[in-house]
Structures are given as C-alpha cells and as structure tokens.
C-alpha positions in Angstrom: 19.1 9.5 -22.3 20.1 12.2 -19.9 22.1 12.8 -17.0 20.0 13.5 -14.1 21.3 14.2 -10.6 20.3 12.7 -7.4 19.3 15.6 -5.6 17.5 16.4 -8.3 15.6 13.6 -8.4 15.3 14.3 -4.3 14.1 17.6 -4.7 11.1 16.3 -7.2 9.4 14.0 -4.8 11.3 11.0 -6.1 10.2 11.4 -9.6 12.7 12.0 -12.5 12.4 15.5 -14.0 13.5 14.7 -17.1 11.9 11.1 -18.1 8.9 11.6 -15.0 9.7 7.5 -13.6 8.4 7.6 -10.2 11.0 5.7 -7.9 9.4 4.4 -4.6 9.1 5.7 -1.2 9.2 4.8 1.8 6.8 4.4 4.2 7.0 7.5 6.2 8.3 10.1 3.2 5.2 8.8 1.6 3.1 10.1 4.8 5.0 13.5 4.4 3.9 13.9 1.3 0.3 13.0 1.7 -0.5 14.2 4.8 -0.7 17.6 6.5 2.3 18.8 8.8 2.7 17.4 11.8 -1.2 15.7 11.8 0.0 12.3 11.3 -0.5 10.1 14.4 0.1 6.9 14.6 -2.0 4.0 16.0 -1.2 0.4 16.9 2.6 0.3 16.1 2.6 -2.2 19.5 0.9 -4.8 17.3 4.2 -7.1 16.7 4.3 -9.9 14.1 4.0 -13.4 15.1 6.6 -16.9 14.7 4.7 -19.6 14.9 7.3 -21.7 12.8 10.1 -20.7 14.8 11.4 -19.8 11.3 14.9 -19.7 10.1 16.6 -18.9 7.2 20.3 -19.1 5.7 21.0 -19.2 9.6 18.9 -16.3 10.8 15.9 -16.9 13.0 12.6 -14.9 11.7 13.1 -12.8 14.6 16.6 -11.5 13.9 15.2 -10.9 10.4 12.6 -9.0 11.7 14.7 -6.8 14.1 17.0 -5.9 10.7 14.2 -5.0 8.5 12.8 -2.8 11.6 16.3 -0.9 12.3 17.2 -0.9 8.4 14.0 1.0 7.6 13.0 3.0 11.0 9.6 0.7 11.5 8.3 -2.0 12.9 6.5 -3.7 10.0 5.7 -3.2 6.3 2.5 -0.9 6.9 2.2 2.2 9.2 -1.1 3.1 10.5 -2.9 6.3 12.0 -5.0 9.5 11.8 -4.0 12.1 9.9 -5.7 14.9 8.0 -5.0 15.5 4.3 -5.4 19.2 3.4 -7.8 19.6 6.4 -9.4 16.2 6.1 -9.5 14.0 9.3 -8.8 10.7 7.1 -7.9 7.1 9.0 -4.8 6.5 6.6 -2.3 3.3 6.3 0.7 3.5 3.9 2.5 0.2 3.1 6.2 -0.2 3.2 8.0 -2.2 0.2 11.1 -1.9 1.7 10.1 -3.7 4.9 10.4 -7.5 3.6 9.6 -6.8 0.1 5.9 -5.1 1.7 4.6 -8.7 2.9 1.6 -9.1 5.0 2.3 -10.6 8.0 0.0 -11.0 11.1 1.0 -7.7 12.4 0.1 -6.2 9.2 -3.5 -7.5 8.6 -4.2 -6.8 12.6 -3.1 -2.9 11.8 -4.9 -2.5 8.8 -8.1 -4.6 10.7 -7.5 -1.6 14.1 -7.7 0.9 11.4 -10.8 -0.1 9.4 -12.5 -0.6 13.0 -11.6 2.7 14.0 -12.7 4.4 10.7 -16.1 2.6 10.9 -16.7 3.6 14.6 -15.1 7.6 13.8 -17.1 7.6 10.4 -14.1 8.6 8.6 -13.0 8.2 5.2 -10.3 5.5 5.2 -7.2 5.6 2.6 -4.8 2.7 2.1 -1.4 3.2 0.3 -0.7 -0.5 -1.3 2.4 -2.2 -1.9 3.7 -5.4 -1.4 5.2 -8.8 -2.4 2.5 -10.7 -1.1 1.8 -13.1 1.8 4.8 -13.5 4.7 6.3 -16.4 4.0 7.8 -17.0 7.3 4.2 -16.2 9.6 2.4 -19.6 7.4 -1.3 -19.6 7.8 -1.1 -16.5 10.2 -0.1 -14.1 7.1 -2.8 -15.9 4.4 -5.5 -15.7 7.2 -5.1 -11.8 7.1 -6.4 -11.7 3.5 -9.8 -12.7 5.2 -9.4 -10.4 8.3 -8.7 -7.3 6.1 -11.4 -8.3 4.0 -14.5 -9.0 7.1 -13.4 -5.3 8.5 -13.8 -3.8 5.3 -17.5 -5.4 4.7 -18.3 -3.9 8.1 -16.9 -0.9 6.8 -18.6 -0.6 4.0 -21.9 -1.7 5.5 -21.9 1.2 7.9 -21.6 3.4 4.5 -17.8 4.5 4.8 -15.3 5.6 2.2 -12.5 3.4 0.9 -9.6 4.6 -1.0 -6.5 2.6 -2.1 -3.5 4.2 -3.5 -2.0 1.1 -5.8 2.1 1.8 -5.6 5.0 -0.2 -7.4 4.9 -3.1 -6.9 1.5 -4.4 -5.9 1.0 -8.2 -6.0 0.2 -11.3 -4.8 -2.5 -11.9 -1.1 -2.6 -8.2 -1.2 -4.2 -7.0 -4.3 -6.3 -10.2 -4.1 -7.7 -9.0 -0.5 -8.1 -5.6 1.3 -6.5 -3.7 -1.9 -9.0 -4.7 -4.8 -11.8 -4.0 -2.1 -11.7 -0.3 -2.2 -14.6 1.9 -3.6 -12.2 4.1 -5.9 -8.7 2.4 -7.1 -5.7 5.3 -7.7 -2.6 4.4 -9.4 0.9 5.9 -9.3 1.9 6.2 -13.1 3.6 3.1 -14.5 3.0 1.5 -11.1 3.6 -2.6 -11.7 -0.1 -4.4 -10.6 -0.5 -8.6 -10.7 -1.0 -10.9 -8.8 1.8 -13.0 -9.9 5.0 -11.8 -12.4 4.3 -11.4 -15.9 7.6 -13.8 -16.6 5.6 -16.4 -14.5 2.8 -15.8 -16.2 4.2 -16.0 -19.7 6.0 -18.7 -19.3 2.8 -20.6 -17.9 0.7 -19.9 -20.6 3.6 -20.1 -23.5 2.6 -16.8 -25.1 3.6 -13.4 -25.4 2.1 -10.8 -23.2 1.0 -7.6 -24.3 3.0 -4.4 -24.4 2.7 -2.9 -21.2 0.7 -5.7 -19.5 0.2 -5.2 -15.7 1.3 -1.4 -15.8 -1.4 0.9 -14.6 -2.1 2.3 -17.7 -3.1 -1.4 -19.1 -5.3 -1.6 -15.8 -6.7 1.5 -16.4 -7.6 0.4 -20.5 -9.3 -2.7 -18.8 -11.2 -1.2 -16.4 -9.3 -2.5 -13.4 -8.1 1.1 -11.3 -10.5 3.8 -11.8 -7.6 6.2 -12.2 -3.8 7.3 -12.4 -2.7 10.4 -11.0 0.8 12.1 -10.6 2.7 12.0 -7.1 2.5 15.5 -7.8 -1.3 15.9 -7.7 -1.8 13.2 -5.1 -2.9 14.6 -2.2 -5.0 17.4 -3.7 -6.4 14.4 -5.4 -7.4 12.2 -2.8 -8.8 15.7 -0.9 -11.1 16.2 -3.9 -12.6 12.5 -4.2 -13.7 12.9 -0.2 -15.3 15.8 -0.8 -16.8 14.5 -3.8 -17.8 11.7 -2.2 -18.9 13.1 1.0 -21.3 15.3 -0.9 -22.5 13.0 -2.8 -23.8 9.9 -0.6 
C-alpha cells in the first residue's frame, strides 16, 4: 500500500497513479474531459422531474429532496444532455450523474435522454451515452419505470434511421438502466473495474446460496462473457470514442 496524495489523484483525471482505481466523476468534469473546450452545449435542462406521489421521506417532501440534490451537485437531475464535439466530432452526447440520487432515472431523465435520441436521429449524429445509476426513481412510481420504455422506443427510431449508439458503462451501473437504454447501444465501453448488474452481487448470492465468482460483475468478467465490447482507460477515452465514429462512419 502507498500513500497517495489528493491532488495527485486530482491532477490524474481521478485515477490513482500508483494502484490506477478510477474514482467517479461527476457529471460535468466527466463532460470536460470528453468533450472539446468550450463545445459543450446543453439541451433540455428545463425538462423538471415529476411528483405524482406527493412523496415524502424521513420528513422531507420529494421536492425539497430534489432542490438539495440540484444545489449539492450544480444540476438539475442525474443526466446532463447536449451537443458537443469530441476532438472535432459534432456528437449528441448525455453523461449521467451518480451523485445526483445515487444516478436514478426519473421522468426528467428518460424525457432528456428521449430529446436527445430525437434530435440525433433528425441531425444524423452519432449519439454517446455516459451510464451510471442506481436504477429506477423510487419516489416518481410508474413515471421513472415507464422511461425504461421511452428510452428504449427513441433508440429503435434511432437505429432504424441508421444512427450510431455509443454507451460509456461507469461505476456503478445497475438496475432499469442497464436493462433499458444502456444495453441497447451498438458498441458497449467500460471504465476499468467499473461495477455492472442489474441487482448487487450480495443480493444475488444470497438468493441463489452460492458463491459468486472472483470478480463477478466487474468489467473485465463482462468483457470475458461477451457482455461490453470493450474496456478502455479514462486516459484514452475520448481519443477512443473519436476513433470508433470514424470507424464506424467509414464503414456503414
């Protein structure tokens, strides 16, 4: 074990120089790094989450929650949304937030990510989705499980009208999201060591009494299985994700 310093840490994109752990991000540092300078704009930060529950929880209403989560992390829901060009690349991008209520998909969320799909069909441009998250909003009900099928009905369109899907898988990924808009993408990249289930691998060991595997739900077990296409260094990301559009846009 060694003693390594914050700053260092900082300095290194959030990855540990000395043992290479990738801590998370959040939402807009991850846009920083992917995106060129200054090209990020965003798009349809007015869509707001719904309450149809009139939630409350240990004494706070969902919309005081909400108003904390938006302050604490400088946005106003768990994904961000926009155009942006990635090393000259006019790319429709979306990078999820796991700090924003443990990255849950609320209504907001899946009408976002639904916007951005739409406008990347009717742009024709290559469409890139950072995904992390807890899972479904427990506080929206049927309004954050019906965004699974929302996400899911842009992206046929999508794909029907020959576009480019690219999703980033982040720690953690679980839960309504992998099962929807995040398994649906044409190539799968992983951050190394990145955590990808739908459900816990406690819950799931103790459902099924048995041990699990060494590494089990890490990207590099995915990766073994045939699950994520590939894993690729915070580093090397973006010059990544430049290549595969080329790639791909040369080769339809």
């Amino acid at each position: 074990e060694t003693m390594v310093y914050r700053k260092a840490v900082m300095e290194n994109q959030e990855i540990c120089p000395d043992c290479n752990h990738h801590f998370r991000l959040s939402g807009m540092a991850r846009i920083e790094q992917l995106a060129d300078p200054g090209s990020f704009e965003e798009l349809f930060g007015e869509v707001q989450a719904a309450d149809p529950l009139n939630f409350v929880w240990q004494g706070k209403d969902y919309a005081t929650y909400y108003k904390e989560y938006s302050q604490r992390t400088d946005t106003s829901d768990s994904i961000r949304t926009g155009i942006a060009y990635i090393k000259g690349r006019r790319t429709a991008l979306g990078v999820m937030d796991s700090a924003f209520i443990m990255g849950s998909m609320g209504s907001a969320t899946g009408e976002r990510i639904a916007r951005l799909v739409e406008r990347a069909t009717e742009e024709s441009l290559p469409l890139i989705l950072v995904c992390t998250s807890g899972g479904a909003r427990m506080q929206e009900s049927i309004l954050s499980l019906m965004q699974m099928g929302k996400t899911a009905a842009a992206l046929a369109r999508f794909n029907d009208a020959g576009g480019l899907y690219i999703a980033v898988f982040i720690d953690p990924l679980t839960a309504g999201v992998l099962a929807s808009f995040a398994s649906l993408a044409d190539i799968v990249v992983a951050e190394p060591q990145a955590l990808i289930g739908f459900t816990g691998p406690r819950v799931i060991a103790n459902t099924i009494k048995a041990e699990l595997p060494e590494g089990f739900q890490r990207a590099e077990f995915l990766l073994e299985h045939g699950f994520i296409d590939m894993i690729v260094h915070r580093k090397d990301l973006r010059s990544e994700l430049a290549r595969l559009i080329d790639y791909c846009s040369t080769n339809k």
